[in-house]
Rosetta silent file (secondary structure, phi, psi, omega in degrees, C-alpha in Angstrom):
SEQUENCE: XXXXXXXXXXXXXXXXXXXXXXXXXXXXXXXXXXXXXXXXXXXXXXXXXXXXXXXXXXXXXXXXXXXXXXXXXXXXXXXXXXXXXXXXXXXXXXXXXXXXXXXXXXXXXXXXXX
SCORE:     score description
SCORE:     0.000 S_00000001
   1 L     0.000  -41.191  171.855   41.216  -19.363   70.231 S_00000001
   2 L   -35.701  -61.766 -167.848   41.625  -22.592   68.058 S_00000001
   3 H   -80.944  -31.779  166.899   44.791  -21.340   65.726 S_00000001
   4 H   -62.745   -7.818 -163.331   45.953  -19.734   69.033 S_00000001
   5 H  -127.716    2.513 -148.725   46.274  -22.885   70.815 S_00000001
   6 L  -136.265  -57.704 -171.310   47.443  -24.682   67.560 S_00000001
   7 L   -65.281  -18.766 -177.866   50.479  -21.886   67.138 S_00000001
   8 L  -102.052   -1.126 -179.405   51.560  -22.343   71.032 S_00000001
   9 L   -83.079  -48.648  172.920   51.391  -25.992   70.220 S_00000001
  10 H   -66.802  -21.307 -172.204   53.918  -25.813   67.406 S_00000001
  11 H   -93.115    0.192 -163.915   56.118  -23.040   69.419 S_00000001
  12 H   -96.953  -76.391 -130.956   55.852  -26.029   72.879 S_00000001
  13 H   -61.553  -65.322 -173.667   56.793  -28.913   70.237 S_00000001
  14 H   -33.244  -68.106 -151.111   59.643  -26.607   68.626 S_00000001
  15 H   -71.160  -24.380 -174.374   61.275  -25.408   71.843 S_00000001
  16 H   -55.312  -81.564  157.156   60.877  -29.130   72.938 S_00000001
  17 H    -7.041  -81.907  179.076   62.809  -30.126   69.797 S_00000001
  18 H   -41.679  -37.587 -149.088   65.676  -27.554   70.653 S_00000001
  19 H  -116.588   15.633  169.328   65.971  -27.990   74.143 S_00000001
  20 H   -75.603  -38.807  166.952   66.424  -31.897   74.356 S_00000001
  21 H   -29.139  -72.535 -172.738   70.116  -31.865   74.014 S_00000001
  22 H   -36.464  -76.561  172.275   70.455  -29.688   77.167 S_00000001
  23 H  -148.258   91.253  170.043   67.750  -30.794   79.336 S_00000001
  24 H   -38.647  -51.779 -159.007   65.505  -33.892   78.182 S_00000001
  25 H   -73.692  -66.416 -117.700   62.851  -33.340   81.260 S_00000001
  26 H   -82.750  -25.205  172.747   62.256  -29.900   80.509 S_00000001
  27 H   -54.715  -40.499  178.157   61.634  -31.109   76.380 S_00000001
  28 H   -61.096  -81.557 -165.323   58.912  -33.553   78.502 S_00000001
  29 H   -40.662  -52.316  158.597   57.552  -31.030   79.918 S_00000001
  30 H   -40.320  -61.145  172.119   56.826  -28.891   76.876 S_00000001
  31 H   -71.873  -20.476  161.993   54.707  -31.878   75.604 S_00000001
  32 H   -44.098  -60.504 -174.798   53.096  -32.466   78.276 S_00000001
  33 H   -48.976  -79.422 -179.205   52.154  -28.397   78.260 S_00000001
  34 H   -41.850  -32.213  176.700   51.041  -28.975   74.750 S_00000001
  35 H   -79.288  -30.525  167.471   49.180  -32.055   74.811 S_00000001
  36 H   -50.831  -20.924  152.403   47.207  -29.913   78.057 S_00000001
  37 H   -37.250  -77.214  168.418   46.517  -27.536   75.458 S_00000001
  38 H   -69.160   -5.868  134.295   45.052  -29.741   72.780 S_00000001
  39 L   -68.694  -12.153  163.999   43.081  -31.083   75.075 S_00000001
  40 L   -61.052  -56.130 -177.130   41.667  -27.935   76.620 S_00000001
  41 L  -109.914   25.485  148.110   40.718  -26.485   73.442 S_00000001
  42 L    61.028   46.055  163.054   39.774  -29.828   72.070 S_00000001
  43 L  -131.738 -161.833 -179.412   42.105  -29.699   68.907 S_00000001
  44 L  -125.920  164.912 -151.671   44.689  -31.974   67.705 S_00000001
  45 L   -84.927  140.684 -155.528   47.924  -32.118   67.688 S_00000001
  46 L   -79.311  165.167 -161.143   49.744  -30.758   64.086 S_00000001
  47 H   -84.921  -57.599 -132.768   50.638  -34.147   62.126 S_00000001
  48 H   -76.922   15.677  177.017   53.782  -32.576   61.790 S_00000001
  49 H  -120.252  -21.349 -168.126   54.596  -33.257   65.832 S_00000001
  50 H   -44.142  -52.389 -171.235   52.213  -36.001   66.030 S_00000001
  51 L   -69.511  -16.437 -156.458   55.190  -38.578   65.878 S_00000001
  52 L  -101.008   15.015  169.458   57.616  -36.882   67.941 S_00000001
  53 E  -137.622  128.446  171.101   56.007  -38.194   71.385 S_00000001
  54 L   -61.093  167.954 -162.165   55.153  -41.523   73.108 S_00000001
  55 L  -130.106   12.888 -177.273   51.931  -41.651   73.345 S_00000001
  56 L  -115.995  -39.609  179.412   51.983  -44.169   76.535 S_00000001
  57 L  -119.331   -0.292  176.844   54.466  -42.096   78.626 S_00000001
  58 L    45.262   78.803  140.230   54.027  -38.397   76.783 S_00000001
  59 L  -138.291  165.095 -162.587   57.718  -37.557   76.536 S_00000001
  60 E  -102.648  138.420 -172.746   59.423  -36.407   73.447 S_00000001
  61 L   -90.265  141.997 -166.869   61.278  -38.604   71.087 S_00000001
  62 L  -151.338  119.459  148.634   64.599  -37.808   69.379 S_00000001
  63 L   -34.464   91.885  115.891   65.123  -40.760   66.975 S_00000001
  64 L   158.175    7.110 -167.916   68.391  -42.595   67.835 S_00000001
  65 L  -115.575  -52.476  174.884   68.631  -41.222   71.488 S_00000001
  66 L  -151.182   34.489  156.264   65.704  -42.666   73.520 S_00000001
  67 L  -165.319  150.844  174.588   63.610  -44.233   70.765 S_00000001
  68 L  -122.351  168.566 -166.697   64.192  -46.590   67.505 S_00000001
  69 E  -110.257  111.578  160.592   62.675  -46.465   64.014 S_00000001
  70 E  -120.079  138.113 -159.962   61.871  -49.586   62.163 S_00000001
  71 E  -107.179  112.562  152.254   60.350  -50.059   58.789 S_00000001
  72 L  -152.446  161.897 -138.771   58.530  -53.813   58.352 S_00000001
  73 L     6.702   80.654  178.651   55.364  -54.875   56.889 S_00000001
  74 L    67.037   28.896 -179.383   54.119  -51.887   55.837 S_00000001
  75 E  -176.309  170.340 -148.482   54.145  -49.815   58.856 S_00000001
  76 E  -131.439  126.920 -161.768   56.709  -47.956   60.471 S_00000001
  77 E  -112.387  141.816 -177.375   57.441  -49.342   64.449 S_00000001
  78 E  -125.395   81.244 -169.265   58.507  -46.338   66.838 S_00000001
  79 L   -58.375  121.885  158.574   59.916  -47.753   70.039 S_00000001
  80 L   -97.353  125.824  171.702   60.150  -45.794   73.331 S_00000001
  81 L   -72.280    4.149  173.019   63.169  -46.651   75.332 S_00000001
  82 L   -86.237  -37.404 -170.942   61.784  -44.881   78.241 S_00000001
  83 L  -102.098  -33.493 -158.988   58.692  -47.080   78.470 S_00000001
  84 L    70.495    5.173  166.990   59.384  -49.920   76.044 S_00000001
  85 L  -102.249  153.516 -159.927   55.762  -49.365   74.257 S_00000001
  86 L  -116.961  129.576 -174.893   55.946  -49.711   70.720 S_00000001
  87 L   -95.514  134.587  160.681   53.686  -46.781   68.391 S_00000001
  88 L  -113.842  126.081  162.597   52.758  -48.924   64.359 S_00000001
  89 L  -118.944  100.007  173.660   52.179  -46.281   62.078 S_00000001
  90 E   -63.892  147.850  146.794   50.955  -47.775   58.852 S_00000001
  91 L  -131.279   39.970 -169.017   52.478  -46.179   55.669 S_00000001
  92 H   -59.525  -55.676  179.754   50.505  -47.754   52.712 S_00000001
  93 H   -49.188  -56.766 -144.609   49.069  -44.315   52.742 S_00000001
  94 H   -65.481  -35.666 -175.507   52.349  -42.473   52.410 S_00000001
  95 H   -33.898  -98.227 -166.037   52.676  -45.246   49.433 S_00000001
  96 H   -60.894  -13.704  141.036   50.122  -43.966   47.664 S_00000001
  97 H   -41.372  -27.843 -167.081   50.425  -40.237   48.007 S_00000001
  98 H   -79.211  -58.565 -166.801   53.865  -40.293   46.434 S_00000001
  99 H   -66.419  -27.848  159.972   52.553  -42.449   43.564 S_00000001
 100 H   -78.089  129.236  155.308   49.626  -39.727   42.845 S_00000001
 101 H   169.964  -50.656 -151.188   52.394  -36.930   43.289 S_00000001
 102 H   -92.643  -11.699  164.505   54.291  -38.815   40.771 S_00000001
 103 H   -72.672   -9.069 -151.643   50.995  -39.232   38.336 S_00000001
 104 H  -104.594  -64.201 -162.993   49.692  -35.659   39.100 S_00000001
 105 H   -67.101  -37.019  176.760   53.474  -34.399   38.069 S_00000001
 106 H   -74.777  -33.599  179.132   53.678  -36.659   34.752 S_00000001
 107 H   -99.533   10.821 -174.321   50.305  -35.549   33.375 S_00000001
 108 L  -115.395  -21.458 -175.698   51.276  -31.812   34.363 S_00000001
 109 L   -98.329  -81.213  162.214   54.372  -32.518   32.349 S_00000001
 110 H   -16.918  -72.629 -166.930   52.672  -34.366   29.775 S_00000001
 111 H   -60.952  -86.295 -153.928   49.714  -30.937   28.865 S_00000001
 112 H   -34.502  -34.292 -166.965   52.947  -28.877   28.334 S_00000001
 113 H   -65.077  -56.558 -176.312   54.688  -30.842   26.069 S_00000001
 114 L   -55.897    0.000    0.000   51.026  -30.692   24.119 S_00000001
């Protein structure tokens, strides 16, 4: 039931995505539908949507349309212009994923050469 609820979450988020142009409420509505989901079956929401909603007024975010992106001290501020509450998303982590990505790829480089 889990990956069933996690696959209608990504096809809500998706259609959301698509259909914001058209008609922003019904792209609300799909997150809404989705977050009723992950909360039903008590899973969370895929990372890769996680960002793509306020989390104060649950409507979906389109970068440059009814929310802005700002990068300062380390963290990444995601304004809704519907609400005016502001989401900080640290990315120290992303920091340091990249820099093992780019040691993991140099010492993977490195054995061939050997």
């Amino acid at each position: 039931m889990i990956d069933i609820a996690k696959e209608r979450m990504n096809i809500l988020f998706a259609m959301a995505k698509s259909e914001y142009n058209l008609n922003p409420e019904r792209s609300n509505r799909y997150v809404y539908l989705a977050l009723k989901i992950s909360k039903k079956y008590n899973t969370k929401i895929p990372l890769k949507w996680k960002r793509n909603y306020c989390k104060n007024c649950y409507k979906f975010l389109k970068p440059g349309t009814n929310s802005r992106i700002r990068l300062s001290n380390s963290q990444v501020n995601i304004k809704c212009m519907e609400c005016n509450s502001t989401m900080h998303i640290p990315y120290m982590n992303e920091k340091k994923l990249k820099r093992r990505a780019k040691i993991d790829t140099y010492i993977i480089k490195k054995r061939n050469n050997e």
